[in-house]
C-alpha positions in Angstrom: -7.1 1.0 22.8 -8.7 -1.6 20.7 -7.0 -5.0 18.8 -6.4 -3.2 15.4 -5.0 0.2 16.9 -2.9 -2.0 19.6 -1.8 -3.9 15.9 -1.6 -0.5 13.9 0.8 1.3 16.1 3.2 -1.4 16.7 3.1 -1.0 12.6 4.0 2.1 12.3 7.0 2.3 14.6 8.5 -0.7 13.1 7.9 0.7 9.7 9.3 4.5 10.9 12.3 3.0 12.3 13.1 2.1 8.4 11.2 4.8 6.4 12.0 7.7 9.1 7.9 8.4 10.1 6.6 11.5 12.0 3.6 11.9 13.8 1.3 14.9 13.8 -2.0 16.2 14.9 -4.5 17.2 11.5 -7.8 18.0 10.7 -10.1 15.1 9.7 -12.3 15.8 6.5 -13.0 12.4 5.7 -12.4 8.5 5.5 -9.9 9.4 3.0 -8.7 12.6 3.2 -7.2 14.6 6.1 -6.1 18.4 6.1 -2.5 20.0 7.7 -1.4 23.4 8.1 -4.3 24.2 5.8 -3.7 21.9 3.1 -5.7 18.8 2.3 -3.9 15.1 1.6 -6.5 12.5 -0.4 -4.1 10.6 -1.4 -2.3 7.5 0.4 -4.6 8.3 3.4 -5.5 5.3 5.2 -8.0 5.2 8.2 -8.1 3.1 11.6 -11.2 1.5 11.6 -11.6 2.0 15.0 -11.4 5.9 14.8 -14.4 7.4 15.7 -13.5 10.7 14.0 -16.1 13.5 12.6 -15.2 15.8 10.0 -13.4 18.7 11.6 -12.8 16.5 14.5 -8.6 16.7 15.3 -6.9 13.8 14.7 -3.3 12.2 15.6 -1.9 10.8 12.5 1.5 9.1 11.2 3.4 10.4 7.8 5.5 7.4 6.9 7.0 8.4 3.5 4.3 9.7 1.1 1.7 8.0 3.3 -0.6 9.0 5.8 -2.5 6.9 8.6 -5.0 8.4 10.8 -4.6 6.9 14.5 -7.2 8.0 16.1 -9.2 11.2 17.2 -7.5 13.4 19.6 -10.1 14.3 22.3 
């Protein structure tokens, strides 16, 4: 796991802890933009540099309020 994601995760439990987070599995469409259960979320997506994620590629991701951050790419 590298620096940022070690960095990003220990952010979002401390932040779900507060805000009451859930993490899920969704399809990546792009840097911005990921797709769950069919429907696609462009906005208040945010994207670990690190991920190495395709488009169609699954991805493990954390909803913290209306916000979404993509983890990384489930393999």
């Amino acid at each position: 796991m590298g620096e940022y994601t070690g960095k990003l995760a220990r952010r979002i439990k401390g932040q779900a802890s507060e805000t009451g987070g859930t993490i899920l599995t969704a399809e990546y469409v792009s840097p911005g933009a990921i797709r769950i259960g069919g429907e696609l979320f462009s906005h208040s997506v945010r994207r670990n540099p690190d991920c190495t994620a395709q488009a169609g590629d699954t991805v493990l991701a954390a909803q913290i309020g209306s916000s979404f951050y993509i983890i990384c790419k489930v393999v």
